[in-house]
N, C-alpha and C positions, 0 to 999 in steps of 0.2 A: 670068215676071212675078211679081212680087213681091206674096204675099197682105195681107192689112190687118194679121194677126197676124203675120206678116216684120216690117211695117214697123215696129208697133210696138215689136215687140223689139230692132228696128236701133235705134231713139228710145232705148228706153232704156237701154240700154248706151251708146250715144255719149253720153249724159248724163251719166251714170256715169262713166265712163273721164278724161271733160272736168272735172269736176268733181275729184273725186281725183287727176290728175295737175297740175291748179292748184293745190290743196292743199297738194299735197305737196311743191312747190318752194318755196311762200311760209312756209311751216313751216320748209324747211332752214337758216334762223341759231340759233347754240346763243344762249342767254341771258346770256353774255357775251361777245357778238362784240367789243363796242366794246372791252373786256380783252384780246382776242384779238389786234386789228390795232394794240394800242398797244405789246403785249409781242413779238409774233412773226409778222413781217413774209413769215415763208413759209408757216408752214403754216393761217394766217388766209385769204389770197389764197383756200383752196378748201372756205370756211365761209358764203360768203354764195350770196344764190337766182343769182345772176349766173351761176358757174361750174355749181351745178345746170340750169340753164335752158337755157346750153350744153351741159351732157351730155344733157340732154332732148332738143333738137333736134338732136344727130348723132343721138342714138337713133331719133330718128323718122323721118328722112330714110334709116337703114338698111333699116328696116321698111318702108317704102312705096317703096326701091330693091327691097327682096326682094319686094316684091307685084308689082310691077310686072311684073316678069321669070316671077314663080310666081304669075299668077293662080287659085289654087286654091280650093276647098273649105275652111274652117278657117284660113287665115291669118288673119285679123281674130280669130278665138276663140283661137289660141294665139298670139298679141300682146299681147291683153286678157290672158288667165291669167298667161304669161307675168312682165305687167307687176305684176300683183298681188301674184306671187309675190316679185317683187324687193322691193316695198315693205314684204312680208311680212317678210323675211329678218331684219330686227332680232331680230324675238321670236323667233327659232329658232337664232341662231348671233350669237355674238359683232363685231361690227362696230363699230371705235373711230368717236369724234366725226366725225374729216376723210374719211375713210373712206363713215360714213354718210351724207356730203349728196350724194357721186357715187354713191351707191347710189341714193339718191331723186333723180337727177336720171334716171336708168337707168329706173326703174320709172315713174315720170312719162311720160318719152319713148316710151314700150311702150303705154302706156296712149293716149295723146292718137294717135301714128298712128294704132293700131286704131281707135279712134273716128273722128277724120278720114275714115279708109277706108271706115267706114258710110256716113257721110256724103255721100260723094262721089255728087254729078250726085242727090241725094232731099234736094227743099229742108225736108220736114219733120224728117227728121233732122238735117238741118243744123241748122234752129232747134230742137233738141231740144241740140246740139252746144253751141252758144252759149249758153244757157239753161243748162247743167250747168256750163262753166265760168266764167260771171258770178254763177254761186253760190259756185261756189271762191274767186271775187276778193272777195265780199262776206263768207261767213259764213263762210271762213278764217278772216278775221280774228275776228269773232266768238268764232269757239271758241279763238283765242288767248288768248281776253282770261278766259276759263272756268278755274277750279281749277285748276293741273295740277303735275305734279311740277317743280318751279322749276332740278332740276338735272338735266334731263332731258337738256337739252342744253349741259351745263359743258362748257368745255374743261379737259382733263386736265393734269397737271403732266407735265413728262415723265419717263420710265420708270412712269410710271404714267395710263395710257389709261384712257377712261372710255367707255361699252359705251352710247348712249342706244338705244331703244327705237325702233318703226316712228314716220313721221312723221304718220300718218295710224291711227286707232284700227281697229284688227282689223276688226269689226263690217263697216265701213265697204269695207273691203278683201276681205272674205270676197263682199258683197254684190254687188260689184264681181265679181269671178270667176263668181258664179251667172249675172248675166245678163252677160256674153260664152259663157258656156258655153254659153247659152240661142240664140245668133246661130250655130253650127259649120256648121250644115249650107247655109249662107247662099255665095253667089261672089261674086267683085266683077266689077264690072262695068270695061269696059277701059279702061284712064287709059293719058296719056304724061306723063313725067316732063319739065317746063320744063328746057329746057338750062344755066340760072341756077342752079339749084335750090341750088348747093354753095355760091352767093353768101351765102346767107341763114345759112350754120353760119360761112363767115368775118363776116360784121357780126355773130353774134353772141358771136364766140369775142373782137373788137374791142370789146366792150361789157364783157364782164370783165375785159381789160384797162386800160379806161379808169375802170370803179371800182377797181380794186385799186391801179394807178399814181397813180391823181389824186381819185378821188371817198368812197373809206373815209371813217371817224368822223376816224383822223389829220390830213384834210386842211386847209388853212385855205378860207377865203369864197372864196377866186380859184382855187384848185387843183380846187377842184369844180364851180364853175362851168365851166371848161375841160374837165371830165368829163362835164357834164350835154350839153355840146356837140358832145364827140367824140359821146356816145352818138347825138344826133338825126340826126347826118352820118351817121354807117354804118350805120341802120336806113333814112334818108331815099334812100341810094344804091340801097342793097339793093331798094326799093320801086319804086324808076324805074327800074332794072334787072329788073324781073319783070313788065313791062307792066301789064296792066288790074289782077289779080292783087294790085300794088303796093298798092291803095287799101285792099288788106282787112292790109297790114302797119303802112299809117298809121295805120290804124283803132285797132289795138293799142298802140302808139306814141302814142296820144293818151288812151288808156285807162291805161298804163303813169303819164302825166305827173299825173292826177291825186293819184297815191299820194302827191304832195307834202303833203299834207293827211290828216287822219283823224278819226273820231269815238268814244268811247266809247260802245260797246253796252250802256247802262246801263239799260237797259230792255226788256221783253218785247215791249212792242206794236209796239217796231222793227223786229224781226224781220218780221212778218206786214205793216210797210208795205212792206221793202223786196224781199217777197218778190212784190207786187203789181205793183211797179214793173219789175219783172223781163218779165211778162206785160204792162206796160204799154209797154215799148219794144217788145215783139216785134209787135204789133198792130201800133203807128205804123208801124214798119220795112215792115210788107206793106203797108198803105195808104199811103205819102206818102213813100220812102227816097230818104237823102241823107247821103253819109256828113260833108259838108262841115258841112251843119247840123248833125252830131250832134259832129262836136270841138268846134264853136264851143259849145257845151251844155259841153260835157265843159271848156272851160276858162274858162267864168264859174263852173265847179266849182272849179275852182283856184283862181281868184279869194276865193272864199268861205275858203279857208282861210287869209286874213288876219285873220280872227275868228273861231279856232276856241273849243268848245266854246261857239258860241253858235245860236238858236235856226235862224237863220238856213243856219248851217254843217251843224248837225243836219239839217233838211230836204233841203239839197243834196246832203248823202254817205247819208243811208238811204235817200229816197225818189227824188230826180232825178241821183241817179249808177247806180241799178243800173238805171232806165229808161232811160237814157241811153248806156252801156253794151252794151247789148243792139241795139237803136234802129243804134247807129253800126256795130257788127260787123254788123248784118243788112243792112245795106244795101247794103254793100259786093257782096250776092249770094252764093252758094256756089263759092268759089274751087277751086283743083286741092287736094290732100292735103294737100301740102309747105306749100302757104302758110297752111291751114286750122292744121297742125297750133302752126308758126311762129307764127304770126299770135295764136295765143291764148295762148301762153308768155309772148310779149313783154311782158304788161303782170305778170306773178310775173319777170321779173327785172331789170328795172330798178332796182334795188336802189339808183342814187346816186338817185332822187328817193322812193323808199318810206322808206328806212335811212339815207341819210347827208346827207339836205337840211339847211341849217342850223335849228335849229329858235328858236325864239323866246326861250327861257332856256337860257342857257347849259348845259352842264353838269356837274354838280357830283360830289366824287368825297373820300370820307371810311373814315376806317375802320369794321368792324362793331359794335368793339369798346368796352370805354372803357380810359383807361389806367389804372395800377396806382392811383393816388392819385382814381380814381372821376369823375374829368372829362372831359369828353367832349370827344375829340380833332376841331377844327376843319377843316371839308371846304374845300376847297380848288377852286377854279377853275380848269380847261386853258386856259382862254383864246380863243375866239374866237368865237362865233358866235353867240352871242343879239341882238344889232342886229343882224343881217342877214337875215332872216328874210324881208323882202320880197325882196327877192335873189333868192332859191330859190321865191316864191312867180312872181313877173316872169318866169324862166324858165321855169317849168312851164306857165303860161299860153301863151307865145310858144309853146314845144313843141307843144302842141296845138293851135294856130291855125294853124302852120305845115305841121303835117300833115295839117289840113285841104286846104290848100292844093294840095300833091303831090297827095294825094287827085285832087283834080281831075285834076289832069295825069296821073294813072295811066287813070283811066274813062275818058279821049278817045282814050288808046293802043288801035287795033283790032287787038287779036291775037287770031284766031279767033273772037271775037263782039262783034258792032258796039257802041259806046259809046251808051248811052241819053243 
């Protein structure tokens, strides 16, 4: 039986792990992706979170395939290191742009099993689990918006590769490796692997190729709406395909559609409402949980981002999307690993409603430079997507109302524990 200092060491590594391997995928697009998918159509394809998310989740379903079979001593602590160390590898050894987002899709996928794996059948962990990676989904972005080296993640010219750095700051990664190393002496407890379980790495190897083919910045208003569609099909299969289980991949899936939208973290006291809001979904979720109510929440969020940067929209994305958030993935219960681990990837890679939703103003595209005679060379228009904007707002909303929906219909499926 597991002591109170087990447990909480299990809490905080699964925090950790969830946290940092969210991070780390929603971090993998270089700073000019959109240059990337206009000029080179193949080696773009493996620069957005889409195809990291997919390597994340074969990663994890390896991991928790090897736990399964080798329920030992030390697997969850050398999955955590492990994972850390992959994330590590930038700063130690040369690794090009395209290169580096299957690296952090790798060390991401290491990290979130091992945490999963804490997690499993100990609801505190769990809510320690979801709580680490709704900090990822929230103060990722955050720290995006922070200093940082602006060609950190350029894409390179070819014959000449450009080396960017870990996706996730050392600090972060080092601390990560201390408490897993803190869990080694820890077993897991005996799971079986869902017979589906491989379903969930095809819907999501099916979601990179529906941004790469149709949903990219290249796309026009209809070719990504057809992507934003395929996506909800192959996560909605994959969900009712996984029985009860299904309702905590909706959940992510409805979490995912709010990225249509965002906010400028242009202030301090943001931080500490939305970190409030975080503890204030996990509350609800124990007293009153409903995964149904909490998309329908998650997409009057959506809705709000038809008036972005205003006070209204402010409020929605710092304070009632990370309660919200939290609220909808807790509810859904403590699922098996495979789906725990899935389940919280899903909303870092949905990349056509975070990256390539139409956004409101067009955009625009000029030189850095001036020309020789001192005039400033006029930026020019691609052409397509600023009137569209409620478009991509309308579907992101239906996305999450819809997955509400399956929701349902996953919770009445009884495999192995009766539907509340």
């Amino acid at each position: 039986m597991m002591t109170r200092r087990d447990r909480l060491s299990a809490a905080s590594a699964a925090a950790a792990g969830s946290f940092t391997g969210c991070w780390a995928v929603l971090a993998t697009p270089p700073t000019d992706l959109l240059v990337a998918e206009r000029d080179s159509s193949v080696s773009s394809a493996f620069l957005n979170p889409a195809w990291a998310g997919f390597v994340a989740i074969l990663a994890a379903l390896v991991v928790i395939g090897v736990a399964a079979q080798l329920p030992r001593r030390g697997v969850v602590s050398i999955a955590g290191l492990l994972g850390s160390l992959v994330l590590l590898s930038p700063a130690l050894v040369d690794i090009s742009t395209v290169l580096s987002v299957s690296v952090a899709g790798l060390g991401a996928g290491l990290l979130l099993a091992a945490s999963a794996l804490l997690a499993q059948r100990q609801r505190g962990t769990f809510v320690a689990l979801v709580l680490g990676a709704a900090a990822g989904y929230r103060f990722g972005e955050w720290a995006a918006q922070q200093p940082t080296d602006e060609f950190r993640w350029s894409v390179g010219l070819p014959g000449d590769p450009f080396y960017p750095g870990p996706v996730v700051p050392v600090i972060v990664l080092v601390a990560c490796a201390v408490l897993f190393a803190g869990v080694i002496t820890q077993t897991l407890s005996d799971f079986e692997q869902h017979a589906r379980q491989w379903g969930i790495a095809i819907a999501a190897l099916a979601v990179w190729v529906a941004y790469v083919f149709f949903g990219d910045y290249t796309a026009s208003v209809g070719q990504w709406v057809v992507a934003a569609v395929l996506t909800f099909a192959v996560i909605a299969c994959a969900a009712l395909g996984y029985g009860r289980g299904g309702a905590f991949i909706c959940a992510g899936l409805a979490v995912g559609a709010t990225s249509v939208g965002s906010m400028a973290w242009n202030a301090w006291w943001l931080v500490p409402l939305a970190a409030i809001g975080l503890v204030a979904g996990a509350v609800c979720a124990w007293r009153v949980p409903s995964v149904p109510s909490g998309c329908m929440v998650l997409a009057l969020i959506c809705v709000s981002a038809l008036v972005p940067y205003s006070t209204l929209s402010t409020i929605a994305y710092a304070v009632v999307l990370p309660a919200a958030i939290v609220y909808t993935l807790l509810s859904s219960g403590p699922p098996d690993a495979t789906v725990s681990a899935a389940g919280l990837l899903l909303p870092t890679m949905l990349c056509v409603f975070s990256l390539s939703a139409p956004p409101l103003q067009p955009y625009t595209f000029g030189w850095t430079s001036t020309t020789p005679d001192g005039a400033s060379v006029t930026a020019f228009d691609p052409g397509a997507v600023g009137a569209f904007a409620p478009v991509a707002v309308v579907v992101a909303t239906c996305t999450a109302l819809l997955a509400g929906g399956i929701a349902v219909g996953c919770l009445r499926l009884r495999r192995g524990t009766p539907a509340e």
